[in-house]
LUMSE-48377 format. One line per field, with one value per residue (C-alpha): residue in one letter; z, x, y. Coordinates in Angstrom, 3 decimals. Each point is the difference from the previous one (the first is absolute). Layout:
# residues N
type a_...
z Z_...
x X_...
y Y_...
This chain:
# residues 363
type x_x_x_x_x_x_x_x_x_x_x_x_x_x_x_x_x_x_x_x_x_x_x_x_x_x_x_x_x_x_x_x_x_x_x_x_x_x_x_x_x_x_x_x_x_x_x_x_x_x_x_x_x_x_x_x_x_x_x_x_x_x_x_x_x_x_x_x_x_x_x_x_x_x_x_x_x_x_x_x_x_x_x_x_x_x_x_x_x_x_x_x_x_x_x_x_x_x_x_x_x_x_x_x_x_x_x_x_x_x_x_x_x_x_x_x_x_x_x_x_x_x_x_x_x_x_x_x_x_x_x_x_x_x_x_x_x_x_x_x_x_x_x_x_x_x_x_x_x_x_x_x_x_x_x_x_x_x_x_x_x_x_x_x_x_x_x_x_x_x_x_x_x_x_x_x_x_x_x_x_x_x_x_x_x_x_x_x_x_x_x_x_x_x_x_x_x_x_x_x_x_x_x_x_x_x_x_x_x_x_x_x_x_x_x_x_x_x_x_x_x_x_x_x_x_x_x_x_x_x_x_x_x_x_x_x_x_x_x_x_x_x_x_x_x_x_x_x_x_x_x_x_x_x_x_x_x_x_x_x_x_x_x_x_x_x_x_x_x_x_x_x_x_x_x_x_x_x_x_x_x_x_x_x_x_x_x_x_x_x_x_x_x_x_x_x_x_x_x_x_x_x_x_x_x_x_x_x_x_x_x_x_x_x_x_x_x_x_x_x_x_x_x_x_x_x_x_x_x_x_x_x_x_x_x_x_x_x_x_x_x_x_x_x_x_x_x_x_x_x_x_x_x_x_x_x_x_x_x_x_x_x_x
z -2.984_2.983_0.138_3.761_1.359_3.152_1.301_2.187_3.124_0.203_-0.302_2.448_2.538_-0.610_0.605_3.196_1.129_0.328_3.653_-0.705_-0.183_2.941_0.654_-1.357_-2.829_-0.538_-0.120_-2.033_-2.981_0.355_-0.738_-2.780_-1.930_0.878_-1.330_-2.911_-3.090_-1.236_-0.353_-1.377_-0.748_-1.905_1.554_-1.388_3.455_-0.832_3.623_1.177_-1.675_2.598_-1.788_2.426_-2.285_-1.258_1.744_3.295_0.149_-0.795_0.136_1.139_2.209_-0.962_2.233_3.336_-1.774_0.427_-1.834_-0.085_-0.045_-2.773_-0.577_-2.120_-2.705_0.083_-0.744_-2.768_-1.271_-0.125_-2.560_-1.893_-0.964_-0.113_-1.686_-3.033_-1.272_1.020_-2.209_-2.857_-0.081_0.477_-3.234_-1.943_0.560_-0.327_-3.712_-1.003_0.306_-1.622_-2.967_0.529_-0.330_1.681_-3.087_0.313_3.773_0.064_3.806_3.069_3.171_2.755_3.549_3.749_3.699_1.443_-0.423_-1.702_-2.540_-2.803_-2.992_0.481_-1.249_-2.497_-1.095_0.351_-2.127_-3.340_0.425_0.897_-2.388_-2.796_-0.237_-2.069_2.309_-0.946_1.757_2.180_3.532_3.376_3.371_2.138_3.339_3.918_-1.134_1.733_-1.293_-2.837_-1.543_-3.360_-0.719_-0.076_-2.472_-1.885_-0.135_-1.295_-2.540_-1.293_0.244_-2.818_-1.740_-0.734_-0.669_-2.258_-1.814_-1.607_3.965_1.850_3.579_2.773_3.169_3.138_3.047_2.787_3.522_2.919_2.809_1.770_0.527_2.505_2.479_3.293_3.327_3.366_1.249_-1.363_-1.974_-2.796_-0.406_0.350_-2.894_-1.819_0.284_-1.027_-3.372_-2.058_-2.284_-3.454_-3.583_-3.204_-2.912_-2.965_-2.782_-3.370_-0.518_-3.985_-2.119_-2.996_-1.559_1.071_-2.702_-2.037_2.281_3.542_2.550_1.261_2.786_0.427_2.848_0.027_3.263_3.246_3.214_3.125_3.714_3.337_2.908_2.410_2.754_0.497_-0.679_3.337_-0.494_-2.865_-0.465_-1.295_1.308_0.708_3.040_1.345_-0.427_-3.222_-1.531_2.580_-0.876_1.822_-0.513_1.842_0.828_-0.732_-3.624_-1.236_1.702_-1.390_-3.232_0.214_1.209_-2.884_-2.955_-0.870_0.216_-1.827_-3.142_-2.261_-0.066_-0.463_-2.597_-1.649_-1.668_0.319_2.638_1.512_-1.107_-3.255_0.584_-1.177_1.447_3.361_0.721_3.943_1.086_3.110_2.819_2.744_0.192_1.575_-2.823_-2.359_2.783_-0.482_-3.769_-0.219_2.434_-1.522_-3.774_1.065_-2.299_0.057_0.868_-3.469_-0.454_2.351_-0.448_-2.074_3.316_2.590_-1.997_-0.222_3.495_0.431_-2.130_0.095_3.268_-0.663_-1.911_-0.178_-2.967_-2.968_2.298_-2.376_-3.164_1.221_0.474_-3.580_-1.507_2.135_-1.211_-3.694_0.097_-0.193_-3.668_-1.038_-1.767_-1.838_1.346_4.271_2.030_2.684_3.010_2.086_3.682_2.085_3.583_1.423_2.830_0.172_0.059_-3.794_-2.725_-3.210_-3.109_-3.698_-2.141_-3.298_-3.021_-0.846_-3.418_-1.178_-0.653_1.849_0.320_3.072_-1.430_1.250_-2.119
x -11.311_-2.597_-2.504_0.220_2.826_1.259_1.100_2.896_-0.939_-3.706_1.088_3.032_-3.250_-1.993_2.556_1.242_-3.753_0.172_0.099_2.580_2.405_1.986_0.915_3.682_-1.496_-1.868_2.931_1.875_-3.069_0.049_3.487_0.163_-2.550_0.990_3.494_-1.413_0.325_-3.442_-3.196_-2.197_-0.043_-2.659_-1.425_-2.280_-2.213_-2.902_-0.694_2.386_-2.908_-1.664_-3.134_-1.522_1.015_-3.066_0.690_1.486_3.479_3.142_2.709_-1.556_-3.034_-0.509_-3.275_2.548_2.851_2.125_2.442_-0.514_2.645_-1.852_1.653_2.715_-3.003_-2.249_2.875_1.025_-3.088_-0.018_2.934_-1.359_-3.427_2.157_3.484_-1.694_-1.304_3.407_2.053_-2.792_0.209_3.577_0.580_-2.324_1.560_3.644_-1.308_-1.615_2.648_2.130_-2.469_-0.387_-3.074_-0.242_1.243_2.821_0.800_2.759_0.756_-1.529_1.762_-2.285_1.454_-1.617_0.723_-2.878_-2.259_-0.714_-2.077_-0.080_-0.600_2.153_-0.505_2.680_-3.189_-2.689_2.087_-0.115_-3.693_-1.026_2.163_-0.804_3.656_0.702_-0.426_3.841_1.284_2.474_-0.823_2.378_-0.822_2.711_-1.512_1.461_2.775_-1.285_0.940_3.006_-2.315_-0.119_3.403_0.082_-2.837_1.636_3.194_-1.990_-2.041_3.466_1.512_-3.210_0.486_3.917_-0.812_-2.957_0.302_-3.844_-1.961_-1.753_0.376_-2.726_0.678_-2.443_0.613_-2.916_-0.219_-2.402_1.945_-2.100_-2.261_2.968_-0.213_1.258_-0.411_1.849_2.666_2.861_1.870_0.952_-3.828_-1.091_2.840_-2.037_-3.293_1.046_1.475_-1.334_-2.996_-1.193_0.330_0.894_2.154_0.850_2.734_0.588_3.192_1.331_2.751_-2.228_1.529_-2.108_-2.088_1.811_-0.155_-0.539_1.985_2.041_0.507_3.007_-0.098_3.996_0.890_-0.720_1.150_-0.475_1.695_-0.120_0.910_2.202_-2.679_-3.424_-1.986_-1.934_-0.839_-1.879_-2.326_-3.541_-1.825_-3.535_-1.634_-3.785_-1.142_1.580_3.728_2.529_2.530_3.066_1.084_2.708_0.664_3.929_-0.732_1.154_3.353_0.711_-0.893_2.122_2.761_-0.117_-0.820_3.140_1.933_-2.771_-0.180_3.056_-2.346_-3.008_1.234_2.970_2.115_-2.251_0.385_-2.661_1.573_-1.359_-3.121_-2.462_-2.730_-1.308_-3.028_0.623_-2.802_-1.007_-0.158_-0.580_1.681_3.116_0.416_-0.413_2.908_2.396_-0.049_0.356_3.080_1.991_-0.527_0.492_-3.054_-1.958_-3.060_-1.670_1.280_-2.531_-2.384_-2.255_0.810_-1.543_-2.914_-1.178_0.435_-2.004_-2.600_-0.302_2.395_1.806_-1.787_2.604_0.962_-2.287_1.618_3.290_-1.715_-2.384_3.392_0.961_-3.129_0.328_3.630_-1.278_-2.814_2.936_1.160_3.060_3.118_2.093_0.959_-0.176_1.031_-2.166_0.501_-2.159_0.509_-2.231_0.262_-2.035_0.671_3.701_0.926_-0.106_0.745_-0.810_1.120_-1.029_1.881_-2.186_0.622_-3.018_0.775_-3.316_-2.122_-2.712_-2.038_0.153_0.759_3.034_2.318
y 4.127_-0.756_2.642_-0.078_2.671_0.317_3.491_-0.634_2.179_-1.432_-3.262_0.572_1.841_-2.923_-3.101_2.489_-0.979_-3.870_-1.036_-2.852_2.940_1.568_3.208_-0.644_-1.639_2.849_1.933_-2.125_-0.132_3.988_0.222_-2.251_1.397_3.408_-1.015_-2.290_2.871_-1.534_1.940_-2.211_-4.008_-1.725_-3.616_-2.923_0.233_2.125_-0.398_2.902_2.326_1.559_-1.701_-3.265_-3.020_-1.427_-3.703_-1.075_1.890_-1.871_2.370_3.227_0.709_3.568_0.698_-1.644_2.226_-3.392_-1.909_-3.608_-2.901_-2.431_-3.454_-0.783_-1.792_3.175_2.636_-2.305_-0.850_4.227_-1.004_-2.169_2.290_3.105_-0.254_-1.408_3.295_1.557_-2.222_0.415_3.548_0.309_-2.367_1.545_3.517_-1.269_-2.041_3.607_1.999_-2.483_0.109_-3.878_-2.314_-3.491_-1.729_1.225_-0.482_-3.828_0.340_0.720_0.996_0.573_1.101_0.169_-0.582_0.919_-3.314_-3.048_-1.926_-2.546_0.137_3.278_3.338_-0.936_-2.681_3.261_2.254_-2.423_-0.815_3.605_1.676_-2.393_-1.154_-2.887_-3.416_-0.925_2.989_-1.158_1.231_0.666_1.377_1.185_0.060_1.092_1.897_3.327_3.214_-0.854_-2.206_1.701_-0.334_-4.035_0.554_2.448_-2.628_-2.669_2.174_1.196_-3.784_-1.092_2.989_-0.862_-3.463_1.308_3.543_-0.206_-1.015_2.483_-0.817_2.225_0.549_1.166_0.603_0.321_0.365_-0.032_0.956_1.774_-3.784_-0.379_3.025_-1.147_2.029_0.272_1.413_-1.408_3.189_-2.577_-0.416_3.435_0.503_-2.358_1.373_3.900_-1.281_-3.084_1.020_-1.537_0.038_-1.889_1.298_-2.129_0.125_-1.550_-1.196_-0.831_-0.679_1.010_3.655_3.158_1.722_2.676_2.866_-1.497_0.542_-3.027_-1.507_-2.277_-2.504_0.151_-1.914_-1.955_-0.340_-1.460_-0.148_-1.574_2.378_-1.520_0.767_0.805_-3.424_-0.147_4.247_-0.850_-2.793_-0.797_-3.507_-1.374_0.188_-0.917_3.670_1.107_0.336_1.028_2.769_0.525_3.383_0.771_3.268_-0.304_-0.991_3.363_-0.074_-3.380_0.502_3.791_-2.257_-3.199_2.658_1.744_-3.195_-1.887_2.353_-1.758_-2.853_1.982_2.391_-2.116_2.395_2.909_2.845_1.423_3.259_-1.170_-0.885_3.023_-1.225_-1.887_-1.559_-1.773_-1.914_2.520_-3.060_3.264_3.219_-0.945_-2.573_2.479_2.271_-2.316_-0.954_4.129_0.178_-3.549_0.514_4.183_1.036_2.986_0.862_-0.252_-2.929_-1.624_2.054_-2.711_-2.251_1.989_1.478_-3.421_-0.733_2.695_-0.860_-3.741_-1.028_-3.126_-2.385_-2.952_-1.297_2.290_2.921_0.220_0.412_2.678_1.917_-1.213_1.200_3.473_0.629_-0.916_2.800_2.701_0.052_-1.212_1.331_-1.817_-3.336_-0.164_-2.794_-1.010_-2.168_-1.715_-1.734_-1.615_-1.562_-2.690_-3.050_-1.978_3.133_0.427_2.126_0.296_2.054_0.627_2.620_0.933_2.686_2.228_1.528_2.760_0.833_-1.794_-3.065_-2.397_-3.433_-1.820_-2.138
């Protein structure tokens, strides 16, 4: 993770502080923060320390106390010197816990909408990790917050098609390079909630060790709603990444769910699903996944705590949940479902088995 963290009511104070603001915009960044569920978010720009960056300010002039509106080439040449080490780490913790060296890493899936570069980090993760230099390589970029689960389909597509590869998959995201301001409530949405983070998986048809726990990637799914494409959408613009965020998102996605969840889930009820982890897009997201599927409140509980924690880091978001709801140990075989939501409106489902006792590797 970025060392850097945000604490949601002094950043909410300072962004309240920018004179581009108005007094309803004011009131509108109050209330969504206040209303956000987040305490804390973590960010790539040192220069929200209260510490004088030791250059000329790009995103932050601390000593001013103002927030600066760099180019579209300086936040993502912020990208391209800081989601390296995020994908790095995030692979190397993902291949430890798998008990995996590079030589035995066939595939790798590396996922991002936050900026560009080539050679890729797909390209950085085989030279820096010592992979093999046949690895075959993919990047799945601008597909915003259900990014991991195209990855995840294509990990498990090689893994059918080849029981012995060993496909990893990372997911990083700078979203925070992208802070708008004014006073546009879609926006201020915006500003309260994106933070970043990386989290990686390995994905493998290879059979566990004798007594590891299992995971079984079992099924996906995806849907279209049948409204909702202009409320969420992610382009380029001359000072950053543009996010429309609009605030109706949670009705529409409340409203497509239920309807949605044959094709999600296939023959599988939610009923019968032991386990959730939802990809917490805000707190009314997380509302309205509660009220359709008609779960409890521990059944989110992985959800929020990360939205409190981390705020909504876009794609790598879903498997922080995945790695939360794994820390609890397991009994017996569980089956665990996963949905994400990102622009089109669209949805997107895995169903896995867990069988203990525990390790985290995925097959």
């Amino acid at each position: 993770m970025p060392v850097t963290v945000l604490r949601q009511p002094e950043f909410r104070d300072l962004l309240a502080e920018q004179p581009g603001l108005s007094r309803l915009g004011v009131r509108r960044l109050r209330a969504a923060f206040d209303a956000s569920a987040i305490e804390t978010r973590h960010t790539v720009v040192t220069e929200f320390l209260d510490a004088p960056a030791s250059g000329a300010p790009v995103h932050h002039d601390a000593l001013a106390r103002r927030v600066l509106a760099p180019t579209t080439g300086a936040r993502n040449a912020a990208y391209v010197r800081e989601a390296p080490p995020l994908f790095l780490g995030a692979a190397k913790d993902a291949l430890g816990a798998a008990d995996l060296g590079p030589d035995d890493v066939t595939h790798v899936v590396t996922v991002s909408c936050t900026g560009f570069f080539a050679p890729g980090p797909d390209y950085l993760l085989v030279r820096q990790l010592g992979l093999r230099t046949t690895t075959q390589r993919f990047h799945l970029g601008f597909m915003g917050c259900y990014g991991a689960f195209p990855a995840l389909r294509l990990a498990d597509a090689v893994c059918r098609a080849d029981p012995d590869a060993v496909v990893l998959v990372v997911c990083a995201e700078l979203c925070s390079l992208h802070l708008h301001l004014g006073d546009d409530l879609d926006t201020l949405l915006a500003a309260s909630l994106f933070g970043d983070g990386a989290a990686a998986a390995v994905v493998s048809g290879r059979a566990p060790a004798a007594g590891a726990e299992r995971l079984t990637l079992d099924a996906l799914g995806s849907a279209l709603t049948d409204d909702g494409e202009a409320d969420m959408a992610w382009t380029i613009g001359d000072q950053g990444f543009d996010m429309v965020l609009s605030r109706y998102v949670p009705r529409i996605l409340g409203a497509a769910l239920g309807p949605a969840l044959p094709a999600l889930l296939g023959p599988v009820r939610s009923a019968e699903v032991d386990r959730w982890a939802v990809h917490p897009g805000g707190r009314s997201v997380l509302d309205q996944v509660q009220t359709v599927l008609e779960l409890d409140d521990a059944a989110l509980a992985p959800s929020r705590d990360v939205l409190r924690r981390y705020g909504n880091m876009s794609s790598a978001t879903v498997l922080f949940v995945l790695a939360e709801l794994l820390r609890a140990p397991a009994s017996g075989a569980e089956r665990i479902g996963m949905l994400a939501f990102g622009p089109g409106l669209t949805v997107e489902s895995a169903l896995l088995t867990r069988t203990a006792p525990s390790t985290r590797t995925a097959s």
